[in-house]
N, C-alpha and C positions, 0 to 999 in steps of 0.2 A: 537432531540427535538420534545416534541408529544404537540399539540394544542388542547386541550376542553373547555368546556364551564359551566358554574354552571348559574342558574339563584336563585337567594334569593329574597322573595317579589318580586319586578317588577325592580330588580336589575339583569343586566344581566355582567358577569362576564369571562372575557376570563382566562384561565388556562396554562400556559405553565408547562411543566413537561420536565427537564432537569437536565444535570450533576451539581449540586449543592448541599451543603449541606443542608442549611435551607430554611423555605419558607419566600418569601416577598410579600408584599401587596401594590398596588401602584394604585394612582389615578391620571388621566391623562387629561390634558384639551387639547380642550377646554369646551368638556359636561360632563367631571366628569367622563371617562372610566375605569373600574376597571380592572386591574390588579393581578395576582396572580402567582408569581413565586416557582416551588417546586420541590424538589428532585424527582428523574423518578418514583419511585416506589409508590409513597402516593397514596392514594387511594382517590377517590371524597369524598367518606363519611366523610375522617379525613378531606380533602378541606373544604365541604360542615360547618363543623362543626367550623371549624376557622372562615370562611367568615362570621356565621352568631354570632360569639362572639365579631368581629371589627365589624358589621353595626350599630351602635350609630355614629362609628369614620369615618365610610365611607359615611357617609349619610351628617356628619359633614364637610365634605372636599367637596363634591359635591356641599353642599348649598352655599360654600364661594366661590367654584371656577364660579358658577354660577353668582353670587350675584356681581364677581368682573368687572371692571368698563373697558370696553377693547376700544381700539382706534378705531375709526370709518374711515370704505375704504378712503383712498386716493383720491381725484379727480384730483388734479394737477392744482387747480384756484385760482386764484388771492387772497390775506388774508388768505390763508389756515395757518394752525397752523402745523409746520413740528418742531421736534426735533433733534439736534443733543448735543452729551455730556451732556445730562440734562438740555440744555437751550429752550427754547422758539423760534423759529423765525416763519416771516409770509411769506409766499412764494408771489414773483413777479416773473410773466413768463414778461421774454423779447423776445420776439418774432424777430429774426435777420440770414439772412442771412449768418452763420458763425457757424464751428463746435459746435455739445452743450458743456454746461459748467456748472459748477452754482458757486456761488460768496458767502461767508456768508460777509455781509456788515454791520453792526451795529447789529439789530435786524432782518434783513430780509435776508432771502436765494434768490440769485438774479438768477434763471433759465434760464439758457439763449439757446433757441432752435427755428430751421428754424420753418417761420412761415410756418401755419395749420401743424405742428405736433401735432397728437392727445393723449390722454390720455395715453393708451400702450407706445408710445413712451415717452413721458415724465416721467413715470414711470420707464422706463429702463437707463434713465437717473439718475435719482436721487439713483436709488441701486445703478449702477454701481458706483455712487462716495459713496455711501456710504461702498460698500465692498473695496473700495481703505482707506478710512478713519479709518475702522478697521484695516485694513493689515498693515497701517502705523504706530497707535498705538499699536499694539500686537506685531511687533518681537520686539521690543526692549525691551517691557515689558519681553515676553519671555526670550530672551537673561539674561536680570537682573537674574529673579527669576532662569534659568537652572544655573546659578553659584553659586546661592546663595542658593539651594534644593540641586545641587548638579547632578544633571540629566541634560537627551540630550535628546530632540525630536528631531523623525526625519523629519514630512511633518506638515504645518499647510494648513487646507482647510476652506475657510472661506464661508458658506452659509447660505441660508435663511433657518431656520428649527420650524416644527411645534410646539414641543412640549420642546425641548432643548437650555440653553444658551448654555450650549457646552459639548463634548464629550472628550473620551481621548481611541485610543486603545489602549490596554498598547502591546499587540504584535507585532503590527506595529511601534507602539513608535508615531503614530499619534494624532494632535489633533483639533479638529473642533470646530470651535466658530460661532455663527448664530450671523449674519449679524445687527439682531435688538440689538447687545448690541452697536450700535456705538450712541441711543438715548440715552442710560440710563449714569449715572456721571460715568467719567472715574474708579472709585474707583471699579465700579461695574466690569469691565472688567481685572480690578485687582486680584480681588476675584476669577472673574471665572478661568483664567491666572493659578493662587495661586491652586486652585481644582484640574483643570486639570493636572496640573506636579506633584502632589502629588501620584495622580493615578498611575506615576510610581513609586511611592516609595512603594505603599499600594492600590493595584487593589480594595481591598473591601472598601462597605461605613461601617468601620467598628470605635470601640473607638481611635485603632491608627492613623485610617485616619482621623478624624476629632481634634486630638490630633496634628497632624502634618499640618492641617493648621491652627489650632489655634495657632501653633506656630511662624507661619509663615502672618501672619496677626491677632491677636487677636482679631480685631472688628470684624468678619466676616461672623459675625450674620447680624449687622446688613444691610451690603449689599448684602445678602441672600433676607434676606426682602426687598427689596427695588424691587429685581428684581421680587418677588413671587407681589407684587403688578403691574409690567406690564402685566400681563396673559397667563403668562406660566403658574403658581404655582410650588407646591410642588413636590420635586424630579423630580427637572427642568434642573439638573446638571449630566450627567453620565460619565460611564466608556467606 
């Protein structure tokens, strides 16, 4: 695989040049980085000359992916506003001599960690239960949908990732889910679930593959969008 570069107006454009048939065009958040996927042989000129027939549409994706509304850093203080499954809660730190924890009790996520633990650590606290609260909801999801698609993964890896809900190799049989889909409604972790095993049936984002999870969840559009509104965006879902 060979890496270059196009720049168009004040658009600067990374190029991969790999074993592929056609080219792809992709914008990446969270500053709207372009993408350009193409068979080894193209030439910049033919690149040059695509890139600048999509920048109406690239310019288009950048303004929205910019414009979109993204969660502000974490501090870990008292009233904070944390999500889990699409709900609301306000965090209370309890401060207690006794391993951490945290509690969801009515409306509030109850923290519970040795006092003067600082930020960092209360932060490592609340992934780590959050990467336990995906992994509890995804194999069984999993499990469902491998018998009912008809496929077998073989490892699931559950982590924080920048730019992806989740991945699928389809040669390792592996699949990776990022860790912020345990704020968004369960439906959405569904979808992604749904995507990812598909990928073993149809590695391309091609008409059959999106044939085949529309068969397999009809709505799934619209939990596509739902999740392009937490700030990943568009082609937030891979192979």
């Amino acid at each position: 695989m060979k890496t270059k570069q196009l720049k168009i107006e004040d658009i600067e454009i990374d190029v991969l040049l790999k074993n592929i048939k056609n080219i792809h065009l992709s914008v990446h958040p969270p500053n709207g980085r372009v993408r350009i996927s193409a068979p080894s042989r193209t030439s910049l000129k033919t690149l040059r000359l695509f890139a600048i027939s999509k920048l109406a549409w690239i310019k288009k994706k950048q303004r929205k992916m910019l414009e979109r509304p993204r969660e502000t850093p974490r501090e870990y203080l008292d009233l904070e506003s944390h999500y889990v499954w699409g709900k609301r809660y306000t965090l209370k730190i309890v401060e207690i001599d006794k391993p951490p924890s945290i509690e969801l009790k009515h409306s509030d996520m109850l923290l519970q960690v040795r006092p003067g633990a600082d930020t960092k650590k209360k932060h490592a606290v609340v992934e780590a239960w959050y990467r336990e609260r995906l992994r509890e909801a995804a194999v069984p999801l999993i499990a469902k949908w491998e018998i009912e698609m008809g496929v077998k993964m073989e490892k699931l890896f559950i982590q924080r990732m920048k730019t992806k809900w989740g991945s699928c190799n389809t040669t390792a049989r592996n699949i990776r889910l990022n860790t912020e889909l345990v704020k968004r409604p369960r439906e959405c972790l569904e979808y992604v679930v749904i995507h990812e095993l598909a990928h073993l049936l149809e590695p391309r984002h091609d008409a059959r593959f999106y044939a085949l999870v529309g068969q397999y969840m009809p709505d799934w559009k619209v939990y596509k969008d739902m999740l392009n509104q937490g700030g990943l965006g568009d082609g937030d879902l891979g192979k």
